[in-house]
Every structure is written in structure tokens, then in C-alpha cells.
N, C-alpha and C positions, 0 to 999 in steps of 0.2 A: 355769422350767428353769435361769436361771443361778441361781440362789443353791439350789437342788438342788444341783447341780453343782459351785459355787465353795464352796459353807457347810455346806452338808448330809450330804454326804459325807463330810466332813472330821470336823465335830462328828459325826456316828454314828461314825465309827469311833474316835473318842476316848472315848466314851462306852463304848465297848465295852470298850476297854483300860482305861480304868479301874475300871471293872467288875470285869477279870480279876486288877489288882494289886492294888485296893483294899477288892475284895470276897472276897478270901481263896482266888481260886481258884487260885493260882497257887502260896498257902501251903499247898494241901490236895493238888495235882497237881503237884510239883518236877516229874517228871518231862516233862508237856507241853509241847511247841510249837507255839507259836502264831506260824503270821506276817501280820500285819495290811494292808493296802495302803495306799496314798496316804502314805506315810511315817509311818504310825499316825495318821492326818489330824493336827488339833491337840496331839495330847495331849504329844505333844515341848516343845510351850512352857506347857500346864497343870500337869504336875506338879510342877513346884516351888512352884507354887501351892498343890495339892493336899498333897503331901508338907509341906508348911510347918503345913496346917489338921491334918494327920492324926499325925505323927509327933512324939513328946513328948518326946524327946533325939535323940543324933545316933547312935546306937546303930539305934535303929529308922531315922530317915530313910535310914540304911544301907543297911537291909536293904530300904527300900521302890527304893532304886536297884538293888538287887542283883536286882529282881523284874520291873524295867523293863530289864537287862538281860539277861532271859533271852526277852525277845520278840525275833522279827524281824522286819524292816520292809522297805517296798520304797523306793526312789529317784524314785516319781513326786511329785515335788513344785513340776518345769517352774520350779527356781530356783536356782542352782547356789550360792548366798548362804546357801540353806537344808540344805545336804547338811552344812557340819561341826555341826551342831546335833544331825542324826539321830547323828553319829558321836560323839557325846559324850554323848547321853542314851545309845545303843542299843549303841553298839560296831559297827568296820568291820568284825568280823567276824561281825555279825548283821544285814547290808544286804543286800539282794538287787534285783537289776536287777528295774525295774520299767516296764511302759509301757501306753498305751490303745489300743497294736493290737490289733485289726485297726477301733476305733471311728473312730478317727481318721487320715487317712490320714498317710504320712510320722510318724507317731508312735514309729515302733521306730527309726528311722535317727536322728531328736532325740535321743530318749534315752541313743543309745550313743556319741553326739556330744558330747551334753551331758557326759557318765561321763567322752569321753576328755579334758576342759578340765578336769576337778576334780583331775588328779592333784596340782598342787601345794595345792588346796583343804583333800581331807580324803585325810591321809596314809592309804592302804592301801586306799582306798575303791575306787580304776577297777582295780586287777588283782585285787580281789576278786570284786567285780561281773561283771566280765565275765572272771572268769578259773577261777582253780582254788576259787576262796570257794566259790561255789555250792553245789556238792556236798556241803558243811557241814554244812547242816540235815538230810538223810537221811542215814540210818543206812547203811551199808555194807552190811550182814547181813541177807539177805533171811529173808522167812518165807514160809509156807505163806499161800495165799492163800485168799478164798472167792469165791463168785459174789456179786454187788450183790443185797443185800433187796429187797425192792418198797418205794419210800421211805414211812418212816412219819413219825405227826409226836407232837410232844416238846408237850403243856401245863404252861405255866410261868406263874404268876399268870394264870390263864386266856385267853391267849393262846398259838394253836396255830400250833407252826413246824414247817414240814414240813421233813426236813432227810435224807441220804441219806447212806451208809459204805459204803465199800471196803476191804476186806484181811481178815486175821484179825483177829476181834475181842483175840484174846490178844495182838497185837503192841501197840507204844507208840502213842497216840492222837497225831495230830495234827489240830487248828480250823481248819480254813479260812475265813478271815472276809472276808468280798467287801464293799465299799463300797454305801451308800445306795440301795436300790433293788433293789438287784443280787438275780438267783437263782444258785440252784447251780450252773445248766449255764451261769455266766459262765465257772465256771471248765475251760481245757480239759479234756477226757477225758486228752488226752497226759499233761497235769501234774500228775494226781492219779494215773495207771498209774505213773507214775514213781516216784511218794513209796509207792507198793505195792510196786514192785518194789524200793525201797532196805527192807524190813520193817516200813511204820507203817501202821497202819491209820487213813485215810482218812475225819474226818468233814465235811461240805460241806452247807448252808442255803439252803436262802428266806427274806431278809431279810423282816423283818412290813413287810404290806403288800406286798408282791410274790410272784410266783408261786404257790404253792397255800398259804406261811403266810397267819397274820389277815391279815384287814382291818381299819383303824381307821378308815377314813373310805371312804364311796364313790367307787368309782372315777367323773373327769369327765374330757371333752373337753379335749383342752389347744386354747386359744385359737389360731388363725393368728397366726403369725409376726409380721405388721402391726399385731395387736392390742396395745393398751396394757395390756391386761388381762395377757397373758403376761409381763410386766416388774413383774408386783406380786405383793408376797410372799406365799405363800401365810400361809391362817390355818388 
């Protein structure tokens, strides 16, 4: 559980974003938004890494910033040392408040505590966040809407994800990408009615291995709490 939780999380969802800059999908879809959680786990401190291996002048390593700046991130990253990092890879005005409520109790009151100490941190980051930023990512201009599919699922190198949309399929897509483990219905109902009712149409997954996507391994027992087994890495 912790290294799910402290590594797992983190590295899936960097993987993912990288996936999305460096796999062209970002070059094929200008127009999608994608907003990632956990501060796009790692990949705020891999891609200079990455952009170092991939881009062959500074022309391109450009453009592979200009591609990382058109994602948006959330603020859970529970380290206020790491907030001006997200603001310089992602821009403060592609940060959105982020937190593990209702997982963790007292998690939403941290968060917006944590936001009100950063303002001399990362300039523009706390009155965006908790202010008029928000509203940023959705569109103003609503569309026509439809009723939710029956969720189907997507095979991709033979692995089946079940994954579920809302809105009109003609409006602008936006990826809802949920952390390690996570299903779709992490994400509220309220918050995805919302991003319908600003005009996108709404797509949201079963991360593989959870909810009704693959499985890659069988599901076991997690050990009792007491057990030393629980504290060793999974293989």
C-alpha cells in the first residue's frame, strides 16, 4: 500500500503524460485538455530528462515545452517546496486545486491552507486556485448535451479499458485521467456535469487493473496491517 500510494501513483501518472507529449497525441489533438492529478505525479521533474533524450535542437525542445504547457495539473503534492516547479513546467495558469477528500479526513481544509502559505511561493498560483482560475479550463459556451452510453470498453495492444463519456460527442473532448488504481466513478458526478454543462464532452476510465478494465495480475488478499508482508514491494 504505501509505495502504491507514495510511487505508484505518481510514476502512472507520468507515464501517462508522457505518453500524451511524447507520443504525439497532443501533436495530433491541439485541441484537447487533459488535466492529470497528483501534480502530473513525477513527470514535472522527468522531462527535462526526457526532452534532453528526445529533442534534437532547441527548436523542438520548444515545442515539447509548449506541449507540457498545455496540460493541467492539480496542487496535490502535500509540499509547498514543490508548487513553484508545477508553475514553471505547467504554468499558474494551468494549476487547479487539488485534494484526497473525502479519502482522507481534514484533506480539503490542508489543501486550501497549504494554497493560502504559497502566495509569496508561486506567484499567481493561490488566487488562481482557489479563485477566478478555475473556470479556465471549461469553455464558457455550452452545447447540446446527450444521455451517458452504457460504458463500453476501448482494446488497445490487447488490453480492454472500460471507459464511459458524457456530453455531445461533437463538442471538444476532454481525458479525465485519475491516479493508480483509481475508477471512473472516483471522479464526482458533480464534476464531470460541470465540464458538460461548460460545452466538452466528458471522457472518464477504469485504470487497467481496476474496475471492469484488464487485469494483469490476480486479484490477492492485502495482508493485515501487522503483517510485514504488507511493507514489501510488490513484484
Amino acid at each position: 500500500m504505501p509505495y502504491e500510494f507514495g510511487i505508484g501513483m505518481l510514476t502512472d501518472t507520468a507515464l501517462a503524460a508522457a505518453a500524451l507529449v511524447y507520443g504525439g497525441v497532443l501533436d495530433r489533438h491541439a485541441d484537447l485538455r487533459i488535466a492529470l492529478s497528483h501534480g502530473c505525479g513525477t513527470f514535472g521533474w522527468t522531462h527535462p530528462r526526457l526532452r534532453l533524450m528526445a529533442a534534437c535542437n532547441a527548436s523542438a525542445a520548444a515545442h515539447l515545452d509548449d506541449l507540457v504547457r498545455s496540460l493541467w495539473v492539480d496542487t496535490l503534492v502535500f509540499d509547498t517546496a514543490l508548487l513553484p516547479i508545477l508553475v514553471d513546467r505547467f504554468g499558474a495558469d494551468h494549476i487547479m486545486f487539488g485534494t484526497d477528500h473525502p479519502f482522507f479526513p481534514g484533506a480539503l481544509d490542508e489543501q486550501q491552507a497549504m494554497l493560502r502559505d504559497t502566495k509569496s511561493v508561486a506567484s499567481g498560483l493561490h488566487d488562481g486556485c482557489l479563485g477566478a482560475q478555475c473556470p479556465r479550463l471549461p469553455r464558457p459556451a455550452a452545447r447540446g448535451l446527450t444521455q451517458k452510453e452504457p460504458m463500453p470498453i476501448a482494446t488497445v495492444n490487447g488490453i480492454d479499458i472500460c471507459y464511459e463519456t458524457s456530453g455531445d460527442p461533437d463538442a471538444e473532448p476532454v481525458l479525465l485521467v485519475m491516479g493508480f488504481t483509481a475508477q471512473l466513478i472516483t471522479w464526482p458526478d458533480e464534476f464531470v456535469q460541470a465540464l458538460v454543462d461548460r460545452g466538452f464532452y466528458v471522457i472518464r476510465h477504469d485504470n487497467r487493473d481496476s474496475g471492469l478494465s484488464h487485469k494483469t495480475r490476480p486479484n490477492r488478499p492485502m495482508p493485515p496491517p501487522s503483517s510485514p508482508e504488507r511493507w514489501k514491494a510488490r513484484t
